[in-house]
N, C-alpha and C positions, 0 to 999 in steps of 0.2 A: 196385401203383404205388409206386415208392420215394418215401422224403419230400423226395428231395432235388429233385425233382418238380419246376420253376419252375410254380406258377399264374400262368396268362397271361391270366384272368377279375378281374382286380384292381377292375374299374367295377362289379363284380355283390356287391361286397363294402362294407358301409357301416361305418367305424368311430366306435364310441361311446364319446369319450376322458372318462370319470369325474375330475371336476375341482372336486365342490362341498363337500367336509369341509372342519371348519372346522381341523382341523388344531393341537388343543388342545396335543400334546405337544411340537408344536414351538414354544410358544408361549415368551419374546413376540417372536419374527421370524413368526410368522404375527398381530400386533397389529392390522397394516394392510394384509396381507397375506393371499390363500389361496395355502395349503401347494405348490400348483406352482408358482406366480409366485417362490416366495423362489431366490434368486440360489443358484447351485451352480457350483463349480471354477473362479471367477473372472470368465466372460464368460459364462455361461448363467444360464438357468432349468429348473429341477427338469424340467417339461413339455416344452422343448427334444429331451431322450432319448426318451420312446413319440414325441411329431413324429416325429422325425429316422428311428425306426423305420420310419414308415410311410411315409415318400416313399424312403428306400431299398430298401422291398418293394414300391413303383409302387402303393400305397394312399392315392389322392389324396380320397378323399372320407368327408371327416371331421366329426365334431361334439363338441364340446367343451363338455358340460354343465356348468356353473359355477353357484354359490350364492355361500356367503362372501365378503364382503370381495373383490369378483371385479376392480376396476376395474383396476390394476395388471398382473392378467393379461389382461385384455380389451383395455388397448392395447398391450400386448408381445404379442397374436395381431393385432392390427392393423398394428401397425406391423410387427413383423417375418416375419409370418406370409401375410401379402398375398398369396400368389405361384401361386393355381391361377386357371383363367381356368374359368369358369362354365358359358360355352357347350361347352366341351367334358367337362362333368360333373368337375370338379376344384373342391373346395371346403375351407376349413379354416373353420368359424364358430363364434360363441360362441353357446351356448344357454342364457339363462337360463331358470330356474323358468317354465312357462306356467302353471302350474295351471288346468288345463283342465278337470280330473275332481275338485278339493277347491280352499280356501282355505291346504290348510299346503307346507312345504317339504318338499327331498324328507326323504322318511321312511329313506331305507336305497336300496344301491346299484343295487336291483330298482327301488324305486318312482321313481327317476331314469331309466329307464327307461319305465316303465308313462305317467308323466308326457308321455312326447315319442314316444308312439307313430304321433301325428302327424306326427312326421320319418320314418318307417318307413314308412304309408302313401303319402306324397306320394314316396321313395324308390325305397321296393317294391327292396328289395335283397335275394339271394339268400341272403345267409349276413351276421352283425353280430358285428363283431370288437368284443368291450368292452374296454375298458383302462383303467388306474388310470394319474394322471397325477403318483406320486408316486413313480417305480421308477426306479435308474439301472442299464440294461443294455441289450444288444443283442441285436435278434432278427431276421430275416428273417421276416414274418409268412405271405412266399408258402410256404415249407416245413412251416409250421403250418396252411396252409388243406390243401396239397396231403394231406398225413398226415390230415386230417379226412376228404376224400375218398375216400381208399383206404379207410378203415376202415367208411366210409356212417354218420360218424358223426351225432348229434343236436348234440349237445355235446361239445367238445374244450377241456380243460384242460392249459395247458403248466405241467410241473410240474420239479420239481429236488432234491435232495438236499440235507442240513440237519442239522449236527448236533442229534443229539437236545436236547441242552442247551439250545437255540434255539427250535425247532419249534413249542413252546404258541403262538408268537406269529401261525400260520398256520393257514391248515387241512390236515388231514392227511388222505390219499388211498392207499387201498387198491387193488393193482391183481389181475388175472391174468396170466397167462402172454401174452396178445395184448393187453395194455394197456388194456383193460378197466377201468374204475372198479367195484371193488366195494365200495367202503365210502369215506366222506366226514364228516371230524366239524371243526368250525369250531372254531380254538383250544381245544384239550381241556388240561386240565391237566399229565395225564400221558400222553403222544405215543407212538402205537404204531411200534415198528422197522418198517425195511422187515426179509423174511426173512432177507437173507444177510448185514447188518450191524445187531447192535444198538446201534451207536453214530448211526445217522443214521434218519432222518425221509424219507420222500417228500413234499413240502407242497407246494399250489397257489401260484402264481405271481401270483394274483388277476386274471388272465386268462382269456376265455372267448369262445368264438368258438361260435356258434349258427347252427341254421338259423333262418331268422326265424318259419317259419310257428311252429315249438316255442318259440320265444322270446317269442313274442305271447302262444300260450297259458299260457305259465307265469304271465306277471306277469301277467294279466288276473287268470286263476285264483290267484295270491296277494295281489292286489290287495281280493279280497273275503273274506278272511281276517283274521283278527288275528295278525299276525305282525313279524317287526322286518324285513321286507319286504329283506330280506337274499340274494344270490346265493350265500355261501356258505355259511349258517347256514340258510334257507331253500327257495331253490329248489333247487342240487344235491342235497343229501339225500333230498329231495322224490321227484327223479325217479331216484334209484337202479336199484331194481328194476323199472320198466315203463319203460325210455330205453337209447336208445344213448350210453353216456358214455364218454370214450375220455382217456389222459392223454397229451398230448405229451412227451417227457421233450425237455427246454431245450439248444437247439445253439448254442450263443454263438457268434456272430462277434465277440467278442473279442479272439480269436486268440490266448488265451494259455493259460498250462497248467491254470488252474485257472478254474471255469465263473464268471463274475463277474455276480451281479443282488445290488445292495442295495433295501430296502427301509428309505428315509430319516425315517422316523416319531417319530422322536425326537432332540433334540439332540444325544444319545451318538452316536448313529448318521451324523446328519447330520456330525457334525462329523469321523468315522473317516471316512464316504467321502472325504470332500475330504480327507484325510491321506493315502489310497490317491493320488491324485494326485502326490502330492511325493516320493515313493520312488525311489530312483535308477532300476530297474526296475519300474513304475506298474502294476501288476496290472490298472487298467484304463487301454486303448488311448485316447486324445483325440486321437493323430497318425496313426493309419490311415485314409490320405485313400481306400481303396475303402470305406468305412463312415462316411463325416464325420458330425458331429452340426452340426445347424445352429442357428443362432441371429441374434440381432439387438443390435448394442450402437452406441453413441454414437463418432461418428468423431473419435475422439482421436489426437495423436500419438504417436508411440513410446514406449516407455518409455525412463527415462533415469538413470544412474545419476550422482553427481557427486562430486567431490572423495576426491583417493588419498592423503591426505597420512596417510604411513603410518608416521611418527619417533610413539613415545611422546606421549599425548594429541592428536594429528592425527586428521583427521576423515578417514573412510572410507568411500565408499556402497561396500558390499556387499552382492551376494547368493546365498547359496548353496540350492540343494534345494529352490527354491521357483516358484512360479506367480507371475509378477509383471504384471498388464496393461497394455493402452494407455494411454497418460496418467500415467502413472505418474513421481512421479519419488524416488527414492533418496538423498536429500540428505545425506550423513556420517553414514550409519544401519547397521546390519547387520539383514539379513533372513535368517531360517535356516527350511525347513521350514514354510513357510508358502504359503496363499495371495490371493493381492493383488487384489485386483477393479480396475476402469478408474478414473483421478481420483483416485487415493489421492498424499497425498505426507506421507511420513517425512524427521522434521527430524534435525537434528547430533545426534551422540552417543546416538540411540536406539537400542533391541532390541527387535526383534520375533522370538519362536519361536514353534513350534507353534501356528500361530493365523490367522485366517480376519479379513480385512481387508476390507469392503464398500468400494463405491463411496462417491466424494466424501468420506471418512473424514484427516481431519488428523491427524496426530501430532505433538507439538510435539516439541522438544529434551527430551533427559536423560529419555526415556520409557523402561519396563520393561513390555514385554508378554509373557507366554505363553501356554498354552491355554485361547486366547480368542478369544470369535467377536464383531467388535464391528460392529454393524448400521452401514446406509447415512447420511452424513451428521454423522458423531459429529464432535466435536471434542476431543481429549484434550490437555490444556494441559502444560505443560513440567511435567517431574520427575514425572508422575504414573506410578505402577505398578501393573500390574493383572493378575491371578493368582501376584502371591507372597505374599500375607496373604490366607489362606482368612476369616477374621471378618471382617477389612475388605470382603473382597469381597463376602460374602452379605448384609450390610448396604447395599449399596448394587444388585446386580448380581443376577441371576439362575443360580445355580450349578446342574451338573447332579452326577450321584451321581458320574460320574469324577472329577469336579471339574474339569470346562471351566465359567468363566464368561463368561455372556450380556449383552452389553450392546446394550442396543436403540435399534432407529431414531431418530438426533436429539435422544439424552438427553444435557443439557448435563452435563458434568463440570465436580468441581469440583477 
């Protein structure tokens, strides 16, 4: 059976979207915040992309495990998320922590699991797609179950290439000749090549589609363990040798030349995707309407650019190279290589470069911004500049090692 396969059993399939880290690295946009709810490319949310996944592979029935800080994403899956009708087995919900079998939270991305096996009984689904709800890419999940099928596998891991330089940060997967997992080791220090390139890495995708009956027994069975109750550090390794484990290698609908999945776990990162965005050619797609990512935002009007006056000292709203959203308005400012979230307004004679503009976010006049990401609600008063004095900044700001500084939700400036 080719992968290219459409499965047409999408209702016998339950998806388990992983959505409860507290998401330390990207802190402090994860403050008030868990790690999927924080705003991505302007008008989404992190969690929007695995969505958006699964209703464009007709994988309507979903659950979206939450812990941290969840309120924010619990009514952005409410409000914008609303849209399966029940009685026909279509569901998108939020699950928090039941602790049904202990007093703690979850322990690891298995025991999140183990936790809500009561969603799995009362389901009784054929095969459970898990997903982390912190990835920006695209997948067709039906060519992922079909390729599980073909192979009669237990576990199927969608996996991808990675420069070796990179790789510690996943886990890395050994395969054979028929895709076979034979060896699994969760962030190792030093990343073993695949054979025929030793500049690149085979790593998990952090994706795992099971059958359920294997899926119950695993995490029960590590459940009474001493262990960091871990999918990839745990249970894959576990069943190496007595399992069918099988790797998907990752077919982007993308549609572009180069295979595109980030993993946004950190402000460097976070902050490079959404730079992917502003490139005159965008490495990744957000206007291939056979693939749309969906989402939910505030109905605001158009955005708005004002005043051309372009003699020496005239004010000029421009903007070049950037993501600018609804509500917006551009008042005699220049915008280069940025991107603008909804309700943002830039005053006379500012610059904004390389830099990531939340919603409801003020600018006054004579402002100096670059790469900077400055959280929902800021107000920045006239003349202020922020990322051209590295000491001034980390005295007040959050700076990462590239040196983008963080300025967080609602902190007054002075």
């Amino acid at each position: 059976m080719s992968s290219l396969f459409i499965y047409d059993k999408a209702e016998k399939v339950l998806v388990m979207l992983l959505a409860g880290g507290q998401g330390e690295r990207l802190y402090p946009l994860t403050k008030d915040r868990a790690k999927p709810a924080v705003p991505f490319g302007g008008i989404y949310r992190i969690i929007d992309f695995p969505l958006s996944n699964c209703l464009n592979s007709g994988l309507k029935k979903i659950s979206v495990l939450t812990q941290y800080k969840s309120y924010s994403l619990d009514r952005h899956l409410r409000i914008g998320w609303n849209i399966g009708n029940y009685e026909l087995g279509e569901f998108i919900e939020s699950i928090p922590p039941q602790k049904r079998t202990s007093d703690l939270w979850y322990q690891g991305t298995a025991d999140a699991v183990y936790q809500n096996i009561y969603v799995l009984e009362r389901e009784r689904p054929e095969k459970v797609l898990i997903l982390a709800g912190d990835h920006i890419y695209k997948m067709d999940y039906r060519e992922l179950i079909a390729f599980h099928e073909s192979k009669q596998a237990e576990v199927t891991i969608p996996c991808l290439e990675v420069p070796l330089h990179e790789a510690n940060r996943f886990g890395i997967v050994s395969i054979n000749n028929d895709l076979q997992i034979t060896d699994f080791v969760e962030k190792p220090p030093h990343p073993r090549p695949i054979p025929s390139n030793p500049n690149v890495a085979l790593v998990s995708m952090g994706i795992y589609l099971f059958n359920t009956e294997v899926l119950v027994k695993q995490v029960i069975g590590d459940a009474k363990q001493d262990t960091s109750h871990d999918f990839g550090k745990n249970i894959i390794p576990s069943m190496i040798s007595n399992s069918r484990l099988f790797a998907y290698i990752f077919n982007d609908k993308n549609n572009k030349a180069v295979k595109y999945w980030r993993d946004i776990g950190t402000l460097d990162a976070y902050w490079d995707a959404n730079m992917d965005l502003v490139q005159v050619e965008p490495i990744f797609n957000l206007y291939d309407t056979s693939w749309p990512i969906r989402t939910y935002y505030e109905r605001y009007p158009p955005a708005k650019t004002v005043f051309s006056e372009l003699f020496p000292g005239g004010r000029c709203g421009m903007v070049l190279n950037s993501l600018v959203s609804n509500g917006c308005i551009i008042s005699g400012a220049r915008v280069e290589k940025s991107v603008i979230s909804p309700n943002v307004r830039i005053e006379d004679h500012s610059e904004v470069y390389d830099s990531i503009i939340m919603d409801g976010v003020r600018i006054g006049k004579n402002v100096k911004i670059r790469n900077t990401i400055i959280d929902k609600s800021v107000i920045v008063p006239d003349g202020k500049q922020i990322g051209y004095n590295p000491e001034e900044d980390a005295r007040q700001f959050t700076v990462t090692e590239k040196g983008i500084v963080v300025v967080p939700k609602e902190l007054p400036l002075l």
